[in-house]
ZAMARGU-4260 file (C-alpha; in steps of 0.2 Angstrom, whole numbers, plus 5000, padded with zeros to 4 digits):
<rodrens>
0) 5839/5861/5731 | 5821/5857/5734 | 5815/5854/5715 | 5823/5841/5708 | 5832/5840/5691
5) 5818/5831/5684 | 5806/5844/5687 | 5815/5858/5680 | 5809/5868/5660 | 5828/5864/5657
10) 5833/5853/5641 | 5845/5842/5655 | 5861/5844/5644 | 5874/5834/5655 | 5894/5839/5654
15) 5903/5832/5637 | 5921/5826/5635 | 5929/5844/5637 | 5926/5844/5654 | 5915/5860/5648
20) 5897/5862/5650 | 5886/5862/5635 | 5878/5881/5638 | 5865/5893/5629 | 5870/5907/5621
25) 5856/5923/5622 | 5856/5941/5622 | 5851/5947/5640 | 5855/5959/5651 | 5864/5961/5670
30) 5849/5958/5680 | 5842/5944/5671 | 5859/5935/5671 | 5859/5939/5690 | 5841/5931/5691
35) 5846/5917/5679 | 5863/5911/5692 | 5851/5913/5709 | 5839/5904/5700 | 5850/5890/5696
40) 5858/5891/5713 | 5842/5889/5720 | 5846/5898/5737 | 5834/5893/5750 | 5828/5912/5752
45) 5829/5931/5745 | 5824/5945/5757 | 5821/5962/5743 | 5814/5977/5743 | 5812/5988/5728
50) 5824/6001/5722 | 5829/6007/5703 | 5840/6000/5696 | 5843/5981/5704 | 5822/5979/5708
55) 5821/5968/5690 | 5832/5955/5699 | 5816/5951/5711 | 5805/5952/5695 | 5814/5942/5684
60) 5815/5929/5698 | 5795/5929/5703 | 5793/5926/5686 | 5804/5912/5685 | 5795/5906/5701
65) 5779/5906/5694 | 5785/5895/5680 | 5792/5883/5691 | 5812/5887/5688 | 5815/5888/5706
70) 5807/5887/5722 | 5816/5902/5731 | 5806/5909/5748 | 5803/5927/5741 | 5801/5938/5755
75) 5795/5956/5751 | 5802/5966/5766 | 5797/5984/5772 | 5813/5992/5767 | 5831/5988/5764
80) 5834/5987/5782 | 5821/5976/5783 | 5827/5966/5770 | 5842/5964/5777 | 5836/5958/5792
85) 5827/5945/5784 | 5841/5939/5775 | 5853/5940/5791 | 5838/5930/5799 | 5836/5917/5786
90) 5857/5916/5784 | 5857/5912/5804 | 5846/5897/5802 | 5858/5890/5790 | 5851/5892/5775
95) 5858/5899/5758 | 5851/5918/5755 | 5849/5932/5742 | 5847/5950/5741 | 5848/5963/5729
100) 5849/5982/5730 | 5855/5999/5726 | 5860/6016/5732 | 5851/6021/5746 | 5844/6007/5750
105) 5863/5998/5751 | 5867/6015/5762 | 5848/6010/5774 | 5855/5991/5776 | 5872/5998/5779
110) 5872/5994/5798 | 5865/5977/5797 | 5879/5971/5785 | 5897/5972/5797 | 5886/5961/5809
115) 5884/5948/5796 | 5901/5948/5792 | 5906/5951/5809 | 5896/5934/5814 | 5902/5926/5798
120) 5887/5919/5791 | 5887/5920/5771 | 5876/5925/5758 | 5875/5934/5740 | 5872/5951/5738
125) 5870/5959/5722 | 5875/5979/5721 | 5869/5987/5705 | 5875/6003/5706 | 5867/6019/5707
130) 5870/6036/5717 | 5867/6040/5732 | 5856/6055/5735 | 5857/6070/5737 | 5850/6076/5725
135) 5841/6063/5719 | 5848/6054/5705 | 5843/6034/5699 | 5857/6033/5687 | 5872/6022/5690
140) 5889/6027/5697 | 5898/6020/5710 | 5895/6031/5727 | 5885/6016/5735 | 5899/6005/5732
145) 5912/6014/5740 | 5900/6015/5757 | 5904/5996/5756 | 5922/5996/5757 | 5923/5993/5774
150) 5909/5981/5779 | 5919/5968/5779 | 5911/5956/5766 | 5923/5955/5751 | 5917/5962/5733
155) 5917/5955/5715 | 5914/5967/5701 | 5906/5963/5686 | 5907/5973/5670 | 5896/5966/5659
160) 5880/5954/5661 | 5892/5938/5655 | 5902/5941/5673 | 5886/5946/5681 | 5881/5928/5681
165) 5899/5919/5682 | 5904/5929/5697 | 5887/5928/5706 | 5892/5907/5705 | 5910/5911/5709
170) 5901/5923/5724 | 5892/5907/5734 | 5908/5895/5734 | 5919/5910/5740 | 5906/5915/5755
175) 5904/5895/5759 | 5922/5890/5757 | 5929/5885/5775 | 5942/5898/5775 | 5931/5913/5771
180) 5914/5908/5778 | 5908/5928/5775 | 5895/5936/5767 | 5903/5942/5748 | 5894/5958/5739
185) 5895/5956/5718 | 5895/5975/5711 | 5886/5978/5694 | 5884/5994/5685 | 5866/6002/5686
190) 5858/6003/5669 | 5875/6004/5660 | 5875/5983/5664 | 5860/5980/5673 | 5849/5983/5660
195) 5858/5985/5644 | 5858/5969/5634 | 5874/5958/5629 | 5876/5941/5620 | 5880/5931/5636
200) 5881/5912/5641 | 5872/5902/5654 | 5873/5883/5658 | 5858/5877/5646 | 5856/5864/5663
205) 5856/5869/5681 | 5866/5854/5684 | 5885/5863/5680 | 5878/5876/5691 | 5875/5864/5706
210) 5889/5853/5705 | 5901/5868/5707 | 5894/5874/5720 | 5889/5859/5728 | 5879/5855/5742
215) 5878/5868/5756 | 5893/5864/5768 | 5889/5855/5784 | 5897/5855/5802 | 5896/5875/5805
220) 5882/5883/5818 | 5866/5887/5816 | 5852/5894/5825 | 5839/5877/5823 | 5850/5864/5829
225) 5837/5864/5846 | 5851/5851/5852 | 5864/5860/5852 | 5859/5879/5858 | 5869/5893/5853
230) 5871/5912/5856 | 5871/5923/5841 | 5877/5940/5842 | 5883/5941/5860 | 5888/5955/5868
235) 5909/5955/5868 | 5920/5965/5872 | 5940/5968/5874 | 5952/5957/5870 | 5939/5944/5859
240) 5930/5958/5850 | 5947/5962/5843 | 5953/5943/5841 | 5938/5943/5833 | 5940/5956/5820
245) 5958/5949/5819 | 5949/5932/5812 | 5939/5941/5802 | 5953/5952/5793 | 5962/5936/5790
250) 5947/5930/5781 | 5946/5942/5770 | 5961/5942/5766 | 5962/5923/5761 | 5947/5928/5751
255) 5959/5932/5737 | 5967/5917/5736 | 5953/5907/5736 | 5945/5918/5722 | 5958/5914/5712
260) 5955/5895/5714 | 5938/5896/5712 | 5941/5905/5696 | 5950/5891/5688 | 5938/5877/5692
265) 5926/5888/5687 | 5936/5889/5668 | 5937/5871/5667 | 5919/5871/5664 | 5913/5885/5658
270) 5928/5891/5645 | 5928/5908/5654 | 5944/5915/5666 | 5943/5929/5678 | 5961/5936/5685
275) 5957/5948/5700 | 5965/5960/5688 | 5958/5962/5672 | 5974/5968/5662 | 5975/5976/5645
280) 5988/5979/5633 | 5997/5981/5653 | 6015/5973/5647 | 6026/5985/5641 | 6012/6001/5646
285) 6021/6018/5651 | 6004/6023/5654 | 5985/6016/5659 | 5970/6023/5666 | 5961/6009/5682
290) 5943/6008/5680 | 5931/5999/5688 | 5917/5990/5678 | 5909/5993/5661 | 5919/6012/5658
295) 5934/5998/5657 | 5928/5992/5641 | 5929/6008/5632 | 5946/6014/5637 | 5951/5996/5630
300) 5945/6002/5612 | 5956/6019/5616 | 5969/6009/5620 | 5969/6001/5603 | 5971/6017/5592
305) 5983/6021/5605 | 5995/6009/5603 | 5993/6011/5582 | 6002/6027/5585 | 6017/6019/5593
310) 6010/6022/5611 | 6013/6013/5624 | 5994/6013/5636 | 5985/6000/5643 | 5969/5998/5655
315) 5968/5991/5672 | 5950/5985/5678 | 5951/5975/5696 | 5937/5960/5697 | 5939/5961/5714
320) 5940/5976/5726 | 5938/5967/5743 | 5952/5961/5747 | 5960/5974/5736 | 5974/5965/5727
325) 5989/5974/5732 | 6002/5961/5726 | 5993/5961/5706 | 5993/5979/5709 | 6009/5983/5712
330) 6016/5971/5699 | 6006/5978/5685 | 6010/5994/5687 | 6027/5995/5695 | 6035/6000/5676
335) 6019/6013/5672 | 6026/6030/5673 | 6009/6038/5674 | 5993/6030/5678 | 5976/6040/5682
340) 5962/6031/5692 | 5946/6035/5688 | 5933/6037/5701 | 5914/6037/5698 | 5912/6043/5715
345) 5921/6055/5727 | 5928/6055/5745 | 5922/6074/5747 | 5939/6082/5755 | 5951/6068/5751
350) 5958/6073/5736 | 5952/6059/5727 | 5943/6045/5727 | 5945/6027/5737 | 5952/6019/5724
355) 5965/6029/5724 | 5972/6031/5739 | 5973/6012/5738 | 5982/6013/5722 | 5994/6025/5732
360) 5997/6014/5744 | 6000/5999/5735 | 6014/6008/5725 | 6022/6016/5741 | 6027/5999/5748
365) 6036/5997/5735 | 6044/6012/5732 | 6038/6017/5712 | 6039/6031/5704 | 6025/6030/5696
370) 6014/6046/5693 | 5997/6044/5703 | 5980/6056/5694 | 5964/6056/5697 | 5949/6060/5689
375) 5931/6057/5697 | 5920/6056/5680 | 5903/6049/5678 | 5893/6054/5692 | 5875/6052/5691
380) 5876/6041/5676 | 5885/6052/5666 | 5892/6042/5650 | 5908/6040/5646 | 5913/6040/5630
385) 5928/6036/5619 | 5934/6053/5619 | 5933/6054/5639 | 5945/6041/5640 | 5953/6049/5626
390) 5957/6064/5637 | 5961/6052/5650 | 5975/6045/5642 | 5981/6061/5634 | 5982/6069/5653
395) 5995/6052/5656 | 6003/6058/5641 | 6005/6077/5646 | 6010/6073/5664 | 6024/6060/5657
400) 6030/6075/5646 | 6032/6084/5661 | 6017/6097/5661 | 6010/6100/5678 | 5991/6095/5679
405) 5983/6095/5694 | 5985/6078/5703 | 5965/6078/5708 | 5950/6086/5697 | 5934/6081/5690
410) 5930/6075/5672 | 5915/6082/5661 | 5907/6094/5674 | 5907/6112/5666 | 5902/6130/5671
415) 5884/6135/5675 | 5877/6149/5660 | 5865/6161/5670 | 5858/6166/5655 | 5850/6147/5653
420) 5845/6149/5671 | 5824/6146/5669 | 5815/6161/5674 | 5802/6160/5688 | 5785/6160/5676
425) 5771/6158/5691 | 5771/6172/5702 | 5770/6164/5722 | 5752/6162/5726 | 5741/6176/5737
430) 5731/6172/5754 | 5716/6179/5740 | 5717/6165/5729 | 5718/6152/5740 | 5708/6158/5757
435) 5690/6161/5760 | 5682/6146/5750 | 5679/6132/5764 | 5675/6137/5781 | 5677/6126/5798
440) 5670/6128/5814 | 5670/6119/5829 | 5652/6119/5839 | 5657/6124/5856 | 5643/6114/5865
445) 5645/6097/5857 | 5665/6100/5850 | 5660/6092/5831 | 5666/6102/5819 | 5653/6109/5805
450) 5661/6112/5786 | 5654/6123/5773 | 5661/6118/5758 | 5655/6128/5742 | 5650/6118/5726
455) 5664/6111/5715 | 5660/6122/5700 | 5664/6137/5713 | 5680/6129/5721 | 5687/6131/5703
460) 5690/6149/5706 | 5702/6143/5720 | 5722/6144/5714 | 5730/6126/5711 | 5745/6122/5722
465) 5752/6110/5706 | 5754/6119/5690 | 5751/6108/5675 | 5763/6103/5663 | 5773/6086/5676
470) 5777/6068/5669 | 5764/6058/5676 | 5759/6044/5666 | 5741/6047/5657 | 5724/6044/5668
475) 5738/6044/5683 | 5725/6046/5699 | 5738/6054/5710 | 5736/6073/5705 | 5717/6074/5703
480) 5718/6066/5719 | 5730/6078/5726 | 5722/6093/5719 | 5703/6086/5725 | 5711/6087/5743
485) 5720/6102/5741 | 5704/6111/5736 | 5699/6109/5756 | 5714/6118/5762 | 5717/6136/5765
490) 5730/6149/5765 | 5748/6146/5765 | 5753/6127/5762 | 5772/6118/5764 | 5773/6103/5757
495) 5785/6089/5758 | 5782/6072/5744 | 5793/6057/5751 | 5798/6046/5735 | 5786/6040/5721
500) 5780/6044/5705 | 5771/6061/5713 | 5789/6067/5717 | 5799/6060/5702 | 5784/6066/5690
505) 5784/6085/5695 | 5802/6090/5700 | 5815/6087/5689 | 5827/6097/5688 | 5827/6113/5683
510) 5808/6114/5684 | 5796/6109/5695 | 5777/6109/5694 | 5776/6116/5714 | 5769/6133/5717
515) 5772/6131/5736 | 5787/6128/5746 | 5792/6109/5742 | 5804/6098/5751 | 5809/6079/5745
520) 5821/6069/5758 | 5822/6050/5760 | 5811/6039/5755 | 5806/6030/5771 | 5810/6048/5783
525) 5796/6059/5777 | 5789/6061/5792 | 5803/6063/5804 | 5808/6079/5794 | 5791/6088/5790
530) 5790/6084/5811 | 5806/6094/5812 | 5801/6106/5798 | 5785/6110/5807 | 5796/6111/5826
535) 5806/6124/5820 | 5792/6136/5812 | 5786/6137/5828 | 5799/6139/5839 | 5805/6152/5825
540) 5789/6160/5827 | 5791/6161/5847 | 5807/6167/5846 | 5800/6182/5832 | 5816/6174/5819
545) 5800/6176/5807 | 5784/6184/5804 | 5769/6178/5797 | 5751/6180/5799 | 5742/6163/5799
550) 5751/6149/5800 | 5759/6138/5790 | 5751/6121/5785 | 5761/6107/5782 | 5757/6093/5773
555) 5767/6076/5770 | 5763/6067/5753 | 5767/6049/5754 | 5763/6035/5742 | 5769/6019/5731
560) 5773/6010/5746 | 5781/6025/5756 | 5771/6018/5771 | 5780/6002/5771 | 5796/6007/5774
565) 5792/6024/5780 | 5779/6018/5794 | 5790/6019/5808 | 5793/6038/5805 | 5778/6039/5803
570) 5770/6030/5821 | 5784/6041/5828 | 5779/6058/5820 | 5760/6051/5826 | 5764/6048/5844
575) 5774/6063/5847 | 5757/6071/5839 | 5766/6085/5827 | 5756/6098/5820 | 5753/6092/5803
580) 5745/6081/5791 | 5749/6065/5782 | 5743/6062/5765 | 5742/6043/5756 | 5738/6041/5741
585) 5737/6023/5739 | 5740/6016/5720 | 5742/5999/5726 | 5760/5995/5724 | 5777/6005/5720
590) 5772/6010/5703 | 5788/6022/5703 | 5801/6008/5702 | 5790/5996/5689 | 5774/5990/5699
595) 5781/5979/5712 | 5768/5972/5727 | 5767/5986/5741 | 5758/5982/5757 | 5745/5989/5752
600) 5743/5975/5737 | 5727/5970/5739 | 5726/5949/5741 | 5726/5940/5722 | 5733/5957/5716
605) 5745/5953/5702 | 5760/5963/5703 | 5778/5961/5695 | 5783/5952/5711 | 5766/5946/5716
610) 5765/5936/5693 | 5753/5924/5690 | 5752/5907/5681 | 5752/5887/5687 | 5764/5893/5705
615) 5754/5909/5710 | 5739/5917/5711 | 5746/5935/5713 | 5750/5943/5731 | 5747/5928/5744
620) 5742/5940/5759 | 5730/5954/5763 | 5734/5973/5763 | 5737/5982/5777 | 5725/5994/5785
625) 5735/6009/5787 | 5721/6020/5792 | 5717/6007/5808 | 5735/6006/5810 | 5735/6026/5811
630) 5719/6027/5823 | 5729/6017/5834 | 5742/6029/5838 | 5725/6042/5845 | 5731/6055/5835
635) 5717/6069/5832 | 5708/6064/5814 | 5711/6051/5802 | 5701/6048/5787 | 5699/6038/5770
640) 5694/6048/5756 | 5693/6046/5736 | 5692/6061/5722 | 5677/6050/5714 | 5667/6055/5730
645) 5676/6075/5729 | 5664/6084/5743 | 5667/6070/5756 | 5687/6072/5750 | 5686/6090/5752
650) 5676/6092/5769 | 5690/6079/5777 | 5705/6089/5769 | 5696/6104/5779 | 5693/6095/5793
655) 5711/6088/5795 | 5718/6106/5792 | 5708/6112/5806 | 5716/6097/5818 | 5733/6100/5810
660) 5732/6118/5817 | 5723/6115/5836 | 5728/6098/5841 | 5739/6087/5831 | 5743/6075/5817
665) 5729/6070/5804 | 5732/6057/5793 | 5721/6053/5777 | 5723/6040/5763 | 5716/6042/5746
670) 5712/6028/5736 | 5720/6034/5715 | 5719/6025/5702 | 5735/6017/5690 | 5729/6014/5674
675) 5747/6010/5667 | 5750/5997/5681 | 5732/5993/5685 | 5731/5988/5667 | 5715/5998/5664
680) 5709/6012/5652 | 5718/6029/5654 | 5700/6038/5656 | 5694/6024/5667 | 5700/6029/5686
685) 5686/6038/5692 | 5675/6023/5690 | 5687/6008/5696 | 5691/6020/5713 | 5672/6022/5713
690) 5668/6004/5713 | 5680/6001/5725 | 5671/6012/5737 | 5654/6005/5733 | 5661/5986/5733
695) 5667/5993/5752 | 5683/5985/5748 | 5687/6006/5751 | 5676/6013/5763 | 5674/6032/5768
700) 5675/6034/5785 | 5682/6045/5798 | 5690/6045/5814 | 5688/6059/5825 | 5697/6059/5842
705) 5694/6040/5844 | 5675/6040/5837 | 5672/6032/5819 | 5660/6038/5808 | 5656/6031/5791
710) 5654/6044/5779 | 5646/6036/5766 | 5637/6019/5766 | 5633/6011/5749 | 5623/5999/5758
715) 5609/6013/5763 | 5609/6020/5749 | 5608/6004/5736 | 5623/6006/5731 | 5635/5992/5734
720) 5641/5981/5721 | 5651/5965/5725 | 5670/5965/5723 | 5669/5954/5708 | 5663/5970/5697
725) 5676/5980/5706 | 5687/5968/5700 | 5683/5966/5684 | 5688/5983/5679 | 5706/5980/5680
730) 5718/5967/5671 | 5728/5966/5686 | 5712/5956/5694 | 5701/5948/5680 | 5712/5931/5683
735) 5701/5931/5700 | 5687/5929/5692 | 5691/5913/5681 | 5685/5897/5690 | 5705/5893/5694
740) 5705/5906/5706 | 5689/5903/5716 | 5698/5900/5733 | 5709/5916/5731 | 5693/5925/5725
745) 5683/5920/5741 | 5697/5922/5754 | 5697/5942/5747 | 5679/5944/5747 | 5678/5937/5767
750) 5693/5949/5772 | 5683/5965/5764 | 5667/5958/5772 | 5674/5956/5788 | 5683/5975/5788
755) 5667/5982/5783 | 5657/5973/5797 | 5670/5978/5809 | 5668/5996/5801 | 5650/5997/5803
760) 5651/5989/5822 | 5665/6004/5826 | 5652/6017/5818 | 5639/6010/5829 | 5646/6011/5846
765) 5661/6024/5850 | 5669/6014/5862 | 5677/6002/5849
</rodrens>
């Protein structure tokens, strides 16, 4: 609790005679209450990574930084895993920790988290719900949650933006309490609560918010108390690692007990009571449905009409799934004669869902006979309306009437109609439209390749692998930039896109703007599969499985941060030298997921998580070099390359086809432009990328078998331009220009002065 009261933007309301904190009422959504509470909190750090729909939570609290709410350490990580790690780090020193995710970026952290529990250091995390791919899908339900059932850290649900913010309170007294001591997960529905606006409240003074939780217990281990040296994450083995699970189990356990304490000293001052059942109309009920989160609320309206007809229903929605409460369980439904669990995710082959196998074994112990349906509804962020838990209730009724219904099926899927099926419109492109334009040979006496590229006007002859008619964003750099570089390639291409906008934009189903063989898996794997993709064509080939003339390029796309958390697949693919080529496009950030800071952010660079104002000046460290980085693993070719200099871009796609095919992986990065996020004119791209090459903030260069080579100086030609008037061309940027920013201005301008030096010296002698 670094800042003190006195500093905060808060009207300093203190508690009046009630007992009950004077409180603000607003209109905001999950995220921002789940921002507003860590704010509040003030946790020492939050280790994030972006992913739809829980990135805002990281947004909404750089902005709050930059205003001086909080002083949270916000560390942008290289992926979930990473994030992870740093929160398990920074919860091993001691300190009070943060993180939020979704989907498959809860699935890449998954490992990570049973050693946090397992080691019993606590921490918040907050789940905002979304499916797991595949096939990609970024709309809430609750298949990522269901991965986290057995990591051992116990789970609040929270069904609306008004418990997003109580329970992520509740959540930091429940993981410190002395009895518990682990690491609790609060669960929030993607889009349906995370972004969707409610009337909520929130203490109008950080003060209510501190004094529940307190100050951050003291007496247990720690990884910088130098005087008292520990071991953290030993190995063990039989019998302690099973005393030690044992401990753990009973922790949990515990978990729901304390809960319920927590919850009614949380009441007393804020006039709001959680049960860890949230029980409707479940008195006299014959029959209910059990949801979990916001589809709750609208079998609660059902309910209502229901019970106007003389009908006896009612609505079960746990608050807490982890412990699951057993006990309120059993009691609130040992009188229901029917009761159907719906599941907005599936245990594929278990005839139904988690939830309710657990619902089945609660009411096994005690020997009920109460009729057990399920129904898996929702997936993929399908809505669910008032009549959906309409039929819901009415499949009750029928079963209690005796008809036989199946005890497991789906809800709101329905048959395919091959008529609709979309017809194939492009017919698959000929070796004629794409081969015979750009020619590459090697010189046998001194092994440099020579190009012969045509003039653009006559490459236009030459078939586009990307049909027109995607969902980029207008003046969006990615697909000129693509395009410019596909222009260098010939004959038959195979192309996988890792995440970003260029995959989201041009393959949503049914259609897909891809004339040649596409393939999409994770985000951060890209290269680890094309490397498999490309193994298996040629031992295919060896074996004659398949028959083909020329071979097969392959070329990964990557881009909006996909060599963050995908450089490790990346380095491997590059070291074990694979037979393809890797293609950045680098737009500065991951515009995708709502332009949060990427490693490639330049310094200064203002992003959703890199804001400005009086706390920050945009993002407080250089970009990385990825090229460099790339050189460094000796691969064959790597090159920079931009569509505002288009023959240069095309004579290095050539090139890196040619090293893809003889000798190994090439790897190029393209500088696009984002107008939308770059906060720039639509039309303007071609001249902000071209300034950034001329500013030698981007240089052209190559690097052929070790030997750099710049391709294009602006020096010799008169043509650089300071980076100021790079700069200047974008919104992002301008604030580096206004006197405030001087420092942060120069330290950028040194950084791009030193890479270019260190260029020029690497073009001057091929040792270096």
């Amino acid at each position: 609790m670094a800042i003190l009261e006195s500093n905060l933007t808060s009207d300093g309301s203190v508690e009046n005679q009630t007992g009950v904190y004077e409180q603000t009422t607003d209109f905001r959504s999950g995220n921002e209450m789940a921002a507003r509470a860590a704010a509040q909190i003030n946790y020492h750090l939050m280790g994030f990574y972006p992913i739809t729909p829980s990135t805002e939570i990281a947004e909404y609290l750089d902005e709050m930084k930059v205003e001086g709410e909080h002083d949270i350490v916000m560390v942008p990580a290289d992926g979930e895993h990473g994030a992870a790690g740093v929160c398990y780090g920074a919860a091993v020193a001691g300190g009070r920790v943060f993180n939020a995710t979704s989907a498959n970026g809860f699935l890449y952290m998954l490992e990570q988290l049973p050693v946090q529990s397992g080691t019993r250091f606590p921490m918040v995390l907050n789940l905002v719900t979304r499916s797991v791919s595949g096939p990609l899908d970024i709309r809430g339900d609750h298949s990522d949650l269901y991965y986290g059932l057995n990591v051992g850290w116990p789970i609040l649900l929270a069904k609306e933006p008004q418990a997003v913010y109580d329970m992520n309170i509740i959540a930091l007294r429940l993981a410190e309490h002395k009895d518990i001591r682990l690491p609790v997960i609060v669960a929030s529905d993607g889009f349906f609560t995370s972004h969707q606006k409610r009337r909520v409240q929130y203490f109008s003074s950080r003060e209510a918010v501190q004094r529940f939780v307190g100050e951050m217990p003291n007496g247990y281990l720690h990884a910088l108390d130098v005087n008292h040296p520990i071991t953290i994450g030993p190995y063990m083995n039989d019998p302690d690692y099973i005393n030690n699970k044992f401990q753990q189990s009973n922790a949990m356990f515990e978990a729901e007990r304390v809960f319920a304490e927590l919850t009614e000293e949380y009441a007393k001052i804020s006039g709001r009571k959680y049960e860890v059942l949230d029980l409707y109309q479940m008195e006299d009920a014959e029959i209910a449905v059990f949801l979990l989160n916001s589809a709750s609320d609208t079998a609660k309206d059902v309910v209502d009409e229901l019970r106007a007809q003389g009908i006896k229903a009612g609505v079960i929605a746990p608050n807490m799934i982890r412990p699951f409460p057993v006990k309120a369980i059993q009691h609130a439904l040992k009188d229901v004669k029917v009761v159907l669990v719906g599941e907005r995710a599936e245990s594929f082959g278990g005839h139904g869902g988690n939830m309710t196998f657990e619902v089945k074994a609660a009411l096994q112990e005690i020997h009920a006979e109460t009729k057990v349906l399920t129904r898996i509804y929702g997936l993929g962020g399908k809505d669910f309306f008032a009549k959906d838990a309409e039929a819901f209730f009415q499949s009750c009724i029928d079963a209690m009437n005796g008809q036989d219904l199946p005890a497991f099926d789906y809800h709101g899927h329905m048959p395919g109609n091959t008529e609709a099926m979309p017809q194939q419109l492009l017919q698959p492109l000929t070796k004629e439209q794409t081969t015979g334009f750009v020619s590459v040979e090697k010189d046998e006496q001194t092994g440099q390749l020579k190009v012969k590229v045509p003039p653009l006007r006559a490459l236009t002859a030459k078939a586009r692998r990307l049909a027109p008619g995607h969902g980029a964003c207008p003046g969006c750099g990615i697909f000129p930039g693509v395009e410019t570089f596909l222009r260098g390639i010939e004959g038959d291409v195979v192309v996988l896109y890792q995440t970003g906008c260029a995959m989201v934009t041009t393959t949503g189903y049914p259609y897909s703007s891809h004339k040649v063989t596409y393939i999409h898996n994770l985000f951060q794997n890209g290269a680890a599969t094309l490397s498999g993709t490309v193994e298996m064509f040629h031992e295919r080939k060896r074996r004659g499985e398949i028959e083909i003339g020329d071979d097969i390029t392959f070329v990964m796309v990557t881009g909006d941060g996909g060599m963050d958390i995908g450089m490790g697949p990346a380095i491997g693919a590059a070291l074990r030298n694979h037979k393809m080529i890797i293609l950045e496009y680098d737009n500065e950030g991951y515009m995708n997921t709502g332009a949060q800071l990427s490693y490639s952010t330049p310094l200064g660079h203002m992003t959703a998580t890199s804001n400005v104002g009086g706390q920050s000046s945009g993002k407080s460290f250089h970009h990385k070099d990825t090229p460099q980085l790339m050189a460094a693993t000796n691969i064959p070719y790597v090159f920079t390359g931009t569509e505002a200099f288009a023959q240069d871009l095309i004579k290095k796609a050539a090139k890196a086809q040619w090293y893809a095919k003889h000798e190994g992986l090439a790897y190029g990065k393209i500088l696009i432009a984002c107008p939308l996020n770059w906060k720039a004119a639509d039309d303007a791209g071609n001249t902000i990328v071209g300034a950034a090459v001329n500013s030698c903030f981007f240089p052209l260069y190559e690097v052929e078998n070790g030997i750099t080579t710049i391709t294009y100086n602006p020096e010799e030609k008169n043509k650089r331009v300071p980076a100021s008037e790079w700069l200047k061309l974008m919104g992002k940027t301008k604030h580096l220009l206004k006197p405030e920013y001087e420092t942060q201005l120069k330290r950028f301008e040194e950084e791009v002065e030193r890479r270019w030096v260190r260029l020029k010296a690497k073009h001057e002698n091929p040792y270096l």
